[in-house]
C-alpha positions in Angstrom: -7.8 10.4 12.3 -10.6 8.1 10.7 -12.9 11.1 10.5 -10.4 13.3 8.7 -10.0 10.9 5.7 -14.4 10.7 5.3 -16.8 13.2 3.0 -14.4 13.7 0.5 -11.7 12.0 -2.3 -8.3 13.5 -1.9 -4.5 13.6 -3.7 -3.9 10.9 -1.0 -6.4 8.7 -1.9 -6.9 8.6 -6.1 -4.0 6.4 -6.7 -5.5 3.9 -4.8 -8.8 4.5 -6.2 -7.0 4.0 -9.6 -5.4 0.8 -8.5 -2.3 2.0 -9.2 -0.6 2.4 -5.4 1.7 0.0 -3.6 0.0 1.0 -0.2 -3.8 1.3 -0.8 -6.3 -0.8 -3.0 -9.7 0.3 -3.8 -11.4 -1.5 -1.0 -9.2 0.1 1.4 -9.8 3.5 0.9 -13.7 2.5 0.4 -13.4 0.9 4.3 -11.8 4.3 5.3 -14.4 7.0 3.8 -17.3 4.8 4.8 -16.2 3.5 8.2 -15.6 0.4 7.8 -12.4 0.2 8.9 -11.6 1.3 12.5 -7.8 1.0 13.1 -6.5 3.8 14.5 -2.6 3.4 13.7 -2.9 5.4 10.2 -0.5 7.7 11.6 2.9 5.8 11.8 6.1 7.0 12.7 7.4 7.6 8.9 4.0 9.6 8.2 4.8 12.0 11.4 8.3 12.0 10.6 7.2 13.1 7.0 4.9 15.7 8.8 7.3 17.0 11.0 9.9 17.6 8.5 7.7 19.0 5.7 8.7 22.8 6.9 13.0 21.9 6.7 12.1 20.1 2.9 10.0 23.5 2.1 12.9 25.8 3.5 15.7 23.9 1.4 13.3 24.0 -1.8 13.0 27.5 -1.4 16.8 27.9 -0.8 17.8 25.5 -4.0 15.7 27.2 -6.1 15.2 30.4 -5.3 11.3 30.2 -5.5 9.1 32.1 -2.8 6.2 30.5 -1.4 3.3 30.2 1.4 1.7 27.6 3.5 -2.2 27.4 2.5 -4.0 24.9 4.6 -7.9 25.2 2.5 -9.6 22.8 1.2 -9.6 23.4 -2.2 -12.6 21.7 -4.2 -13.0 21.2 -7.9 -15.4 23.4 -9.5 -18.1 20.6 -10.2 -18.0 18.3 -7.7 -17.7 19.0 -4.2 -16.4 16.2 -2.9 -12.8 15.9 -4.4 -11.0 18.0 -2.9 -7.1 18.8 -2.6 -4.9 20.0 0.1 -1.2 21.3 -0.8 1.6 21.8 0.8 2.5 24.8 -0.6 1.6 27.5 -2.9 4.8 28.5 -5.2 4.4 32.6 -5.5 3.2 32.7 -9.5 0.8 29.7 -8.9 2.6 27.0 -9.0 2.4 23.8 -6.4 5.1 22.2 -4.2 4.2 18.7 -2.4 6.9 17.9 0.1 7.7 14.8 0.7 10.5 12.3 2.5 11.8 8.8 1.8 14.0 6.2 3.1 17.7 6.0 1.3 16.3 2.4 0.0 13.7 4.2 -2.0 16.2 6.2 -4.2 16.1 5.2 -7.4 12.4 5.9 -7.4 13.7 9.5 -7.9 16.1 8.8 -9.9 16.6 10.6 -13.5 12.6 11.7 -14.6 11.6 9.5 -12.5 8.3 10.2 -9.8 6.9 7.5 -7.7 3.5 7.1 -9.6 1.8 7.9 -6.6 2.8 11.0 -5.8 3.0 12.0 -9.4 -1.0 11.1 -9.9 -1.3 13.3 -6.3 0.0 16.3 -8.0 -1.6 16.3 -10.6 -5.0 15.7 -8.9 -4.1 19.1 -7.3 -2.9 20.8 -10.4 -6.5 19.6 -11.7 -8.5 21.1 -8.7 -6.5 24.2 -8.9 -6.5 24.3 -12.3 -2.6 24.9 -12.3 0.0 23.9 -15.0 2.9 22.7 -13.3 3.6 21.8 -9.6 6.9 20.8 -7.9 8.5 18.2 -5.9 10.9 18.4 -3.3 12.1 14.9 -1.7 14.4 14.4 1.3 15.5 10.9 0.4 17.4 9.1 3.8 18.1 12.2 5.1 21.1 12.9 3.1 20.5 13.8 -0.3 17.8 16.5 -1.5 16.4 16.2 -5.0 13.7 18.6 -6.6 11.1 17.7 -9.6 9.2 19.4 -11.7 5.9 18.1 -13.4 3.2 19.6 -16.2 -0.1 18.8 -15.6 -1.7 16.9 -17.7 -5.4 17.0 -18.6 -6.0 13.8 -20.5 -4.8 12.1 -17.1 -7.1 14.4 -15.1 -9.8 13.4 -16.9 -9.1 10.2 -16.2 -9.1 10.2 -12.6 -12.2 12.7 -12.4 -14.0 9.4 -14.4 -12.4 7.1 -11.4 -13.6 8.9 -8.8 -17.1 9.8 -10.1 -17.7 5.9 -10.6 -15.9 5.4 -7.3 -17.8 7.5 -5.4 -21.3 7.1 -6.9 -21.2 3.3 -7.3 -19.2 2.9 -4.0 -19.2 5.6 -1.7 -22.6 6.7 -1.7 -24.8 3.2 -2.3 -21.7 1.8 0.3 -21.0 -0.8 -1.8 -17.6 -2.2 -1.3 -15.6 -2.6 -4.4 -14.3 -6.4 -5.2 -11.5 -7.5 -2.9 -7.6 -7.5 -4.3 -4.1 -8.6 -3.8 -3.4 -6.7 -0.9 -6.4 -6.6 1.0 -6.2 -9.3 3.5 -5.6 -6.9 6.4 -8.4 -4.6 5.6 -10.4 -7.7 5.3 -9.2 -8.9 8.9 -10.3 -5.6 10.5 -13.8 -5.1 8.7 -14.6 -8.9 9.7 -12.6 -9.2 12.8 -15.6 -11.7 14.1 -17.7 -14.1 13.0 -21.3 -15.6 13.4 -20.9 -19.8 13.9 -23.7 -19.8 10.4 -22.2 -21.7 7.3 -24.2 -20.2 4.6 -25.5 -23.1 1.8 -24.8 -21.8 -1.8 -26.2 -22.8 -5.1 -23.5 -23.3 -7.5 -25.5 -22.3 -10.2 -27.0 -19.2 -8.6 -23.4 -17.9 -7.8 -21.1 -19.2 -11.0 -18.3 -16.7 -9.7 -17.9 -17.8 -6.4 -17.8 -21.6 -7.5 -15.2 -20.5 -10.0 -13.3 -18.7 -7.0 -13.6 -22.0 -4.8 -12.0 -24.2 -7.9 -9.3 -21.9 -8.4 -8.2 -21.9 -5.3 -8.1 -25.6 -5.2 -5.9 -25.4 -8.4 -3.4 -22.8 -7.2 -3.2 -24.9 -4.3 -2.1 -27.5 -6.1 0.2 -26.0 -8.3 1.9 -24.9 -5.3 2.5 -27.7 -3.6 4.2 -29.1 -7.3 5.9 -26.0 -7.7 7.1 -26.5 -3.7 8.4 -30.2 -4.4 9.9 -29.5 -7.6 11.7 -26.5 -6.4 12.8 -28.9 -3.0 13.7 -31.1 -5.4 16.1 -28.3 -7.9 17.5 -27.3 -4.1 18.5 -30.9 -3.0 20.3 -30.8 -6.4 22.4 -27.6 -6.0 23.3 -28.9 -2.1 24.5 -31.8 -3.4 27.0 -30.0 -6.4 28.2 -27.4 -3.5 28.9 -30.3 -1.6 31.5 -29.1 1.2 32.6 -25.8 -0.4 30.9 -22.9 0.3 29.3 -22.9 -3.6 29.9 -22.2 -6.8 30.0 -19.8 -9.6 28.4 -20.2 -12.9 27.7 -17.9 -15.6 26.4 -14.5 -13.9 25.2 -16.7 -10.8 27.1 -17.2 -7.8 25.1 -19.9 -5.5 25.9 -20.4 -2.1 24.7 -23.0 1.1 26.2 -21.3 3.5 26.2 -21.5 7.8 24.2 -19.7 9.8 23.4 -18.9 13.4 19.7 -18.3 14.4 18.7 -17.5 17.8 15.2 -19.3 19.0 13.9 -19.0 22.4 13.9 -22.5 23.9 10.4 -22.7 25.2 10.5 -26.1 26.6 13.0 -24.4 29.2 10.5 -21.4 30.1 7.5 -24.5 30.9 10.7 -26.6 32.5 11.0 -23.4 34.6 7.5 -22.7 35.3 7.6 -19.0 33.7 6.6 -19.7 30.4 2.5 -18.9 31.2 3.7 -15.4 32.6 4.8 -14.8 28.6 1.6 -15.9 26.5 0.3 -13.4 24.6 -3.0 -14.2 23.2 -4.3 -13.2 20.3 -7.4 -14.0 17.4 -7.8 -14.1 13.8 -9.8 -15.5 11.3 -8.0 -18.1 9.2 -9.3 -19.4 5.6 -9.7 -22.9 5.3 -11.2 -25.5 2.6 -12.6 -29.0 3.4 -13.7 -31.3 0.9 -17.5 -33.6 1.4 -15.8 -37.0 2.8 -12.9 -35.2 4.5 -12.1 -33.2 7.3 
């Protein structure tokens, strides 16, 4: 699965690329096309499910709209530069693209009205580049229940745009395999392509490496700020507990605030050791965790 998603920048992966998906950063679609990460769960159960189902959503476009099309499985490249590439769903008789796709009914209102999830819509238009098409199609099975259909012009000033992204992606990334610098998101990436460790504590000149000092001191700020931000919301909680007092809350403005019971269910591990069973059900696993010590303290 790895190998499939290496040689070549596709509609999957430009979003990320961009820095505009919800799912994929820069660094982890670099650690995918160069190797550097190795899971091998990319294929989850809503990505087969989407697969699986991209024939039914093709069917019902056709049958909503009236539209004829084919399956083409090429690799289609871009006139200049071989390695982006796109790979459609469909081909819409008249040449026109369809990208099927499936959602969850809690993802809805990302198709509501106009709206595209941005994702998709910079896939499409990635193809419609490629293919050098004016307008492509969605078709969305959203929960199962409810079909919707979208249409999109392609838009060349945004192509352009992304061609730029991933000729400095690929020539300053890809091809030199330099990674590109680490973002929100990326811890789990992060994990995988530095699952172990060497026991050497590298000794760095502050002055030589300004950005990582400034790193280091802003992470000893935000971890201040949150531990105020912690005690003064505590303290804003304790507040609010106390006003509810033994009612179930209270009403205020366009705020209704509760502190209500609840029932949690814990497994009572003291009884599994009392019982002598509780070895038979440890699961052991390893990961690197991020700490900072101070000179004088441990």
């Amino acid at each position: 699965m790895v190998k499939d998603r290496m040689g070549f920048i596709g509609g999957s992966d430009i979003a990320g690329i961009m820095g505009l998906s919800r799912w994929q950063t820069p660094l982890s679609v670099w650690a995918k096309k160069t190797g550097n990460d190795v899971r091998d769960d990319y294929m989850n159960e809503a990505i087969e499910m989407g697969i699986d189902l991209e024939d039914f959503v093709a069917k019902k476009f056709s049958q909503r709209t009236n539209l004829k099309m084919r399956r083409d499985e090429r690799d289609f490249t871009h006139k200049d530069y071989p390695y982006m590439k796109a790979h459609i769903d469909r081909w819409i008789i008249g040449g026109m693209v369809l990208e099927c796709k499936t959602c969850s009914a809690f993802k809805a209102n990302e198709w509501d009205g106009d709206g595209i999830p941005r994702e998709y819509y910079l896939q499409v238009n990635w193809y419609l580049g490629i293919l050098e098409q004016t307008e492509g199609y969605f078709a969305c099975l959203i929960g199962g229940q409810k079909f919707v259909t979208k249409k999109m012009t392609f838009s060349q000033e945004l192509f352009d745009t992304q061609v730029d992204c991933a000729i400095d992606f690929w020539e300053n990334y890809i091809l030199p395999s330099t990674p590109p610098i680490a973002m929100e998101g990326d811890s789990d990436v992060l994990k995988r392509m530095f699952s172990e460790h060497t026991d050497t504590i590298r000794v760095v000149d502050a002055l030589v490496e300004p950005e990582l000092m400034d790193l280091v001191t802003t992470k000893v700020f935000l971890g201040e700020e949150a531990k105020r931000i912690k005690a003064e919301k505590d303290a804003v909680e304790a507040k609010i507990k106390q006003a509810i007092g033994g009612d179930l809350g209270f009403k205020i403005g366009a705020y209704t605030m509760t502190w209500k019971e609840q029932e949690s269910k814990r497994v009572d591990t003291q009884k599994l050791k009392d019982d002598g069973v509780y070895v038979n059900y440890i699961k052991k696993t390893k990961s690197r965790t991020l700490r900072l010590s101070k000179k004088g303290k441990k």
